[in-house]
N, C-alpha and C positions, 0 to 999 in steps of 0.2 A: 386274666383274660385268656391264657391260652389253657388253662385246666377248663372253662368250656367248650372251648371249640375241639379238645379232647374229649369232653362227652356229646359233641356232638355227631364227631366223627365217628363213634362207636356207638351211638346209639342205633342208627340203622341196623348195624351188623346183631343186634339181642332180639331177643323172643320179647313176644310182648305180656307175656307173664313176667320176665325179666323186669322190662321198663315200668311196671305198674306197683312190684314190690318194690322195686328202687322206690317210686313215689310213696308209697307207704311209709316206709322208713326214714325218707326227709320227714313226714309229715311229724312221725312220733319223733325225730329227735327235734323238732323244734316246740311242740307242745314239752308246757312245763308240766315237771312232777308236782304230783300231790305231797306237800308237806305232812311230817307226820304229827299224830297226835298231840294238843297240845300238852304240857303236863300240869297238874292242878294249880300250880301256885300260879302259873300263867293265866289261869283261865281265870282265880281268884282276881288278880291283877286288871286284867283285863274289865271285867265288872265291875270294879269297886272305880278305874277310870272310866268308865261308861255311865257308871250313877253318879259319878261328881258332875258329868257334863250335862248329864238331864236337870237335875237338881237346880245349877245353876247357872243353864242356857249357857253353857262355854260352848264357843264353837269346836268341833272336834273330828280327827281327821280318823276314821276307819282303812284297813285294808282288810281286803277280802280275797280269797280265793275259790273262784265260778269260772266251772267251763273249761277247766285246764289254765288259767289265765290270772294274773295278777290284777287288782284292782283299785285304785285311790280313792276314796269320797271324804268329801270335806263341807262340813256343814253342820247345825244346827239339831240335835234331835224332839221329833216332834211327839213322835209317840213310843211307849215300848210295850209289844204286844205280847204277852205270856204265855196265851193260848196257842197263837201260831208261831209261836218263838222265833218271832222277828224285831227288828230295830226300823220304823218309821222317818227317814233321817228328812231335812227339809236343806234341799242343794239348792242356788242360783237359777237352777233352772229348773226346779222343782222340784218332788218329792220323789224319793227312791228309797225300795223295801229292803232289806238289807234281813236274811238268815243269822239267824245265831251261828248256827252250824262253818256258815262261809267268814268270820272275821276271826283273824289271824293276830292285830296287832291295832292298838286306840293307842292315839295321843290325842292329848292336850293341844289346842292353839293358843299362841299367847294372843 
């Protein structure tokens, strides 16, 4: 509590080019990094868990990474589209498209 009322007290006294890169720099350091490439055998991995789930309707939980931002979905896949290389997935609360490009990591639900 008192490291803010330290930047409050010095905030006055900064330029306001000062206080807006400050802002900036909060912003990037709380956005996540982009994970790096997956490498093959992950990716193989990844799909051959993704076709056991369609195959045979196992529920299944995808992360993704959009937006700077980590993401859990859990559900059912309904379709898998090749052309727009995406994943059709069917949530509780409905259906959500889901990039190839953006998932990171499939499990299995038991």
């Amino acid at each position: 509590m008192a490291i803010d009322r330290g930047m409050k007290k010095w905030t006055s006294m900064m330029l306001p080019a000062h206080i807006s890169r400050l802002h900036e720099w909060n912003k990037e350091l709380q956005q996540e990094k982009k994970p790096e490439k997956l490498p093959e055998w992950l990716l193989e991995e990844l799909q051959q868990t993704i076709e056991v789930a369609y195959q045979q309707q196992k529920s299944l939980t995808l992360t993704t990474f959009e937006m700077e931002k980590w993401h859990r979905f859990t559900g059912l896949i309904h379709h898998i589209d090749f052309q727009k290389k995406q994943i059709l997935l069917t949530l509780n609360e409905g259906f959500r498209s889901i990039p190839f490009t953006t998932i990171q990591r499939a499990e299995l639900d038991d």
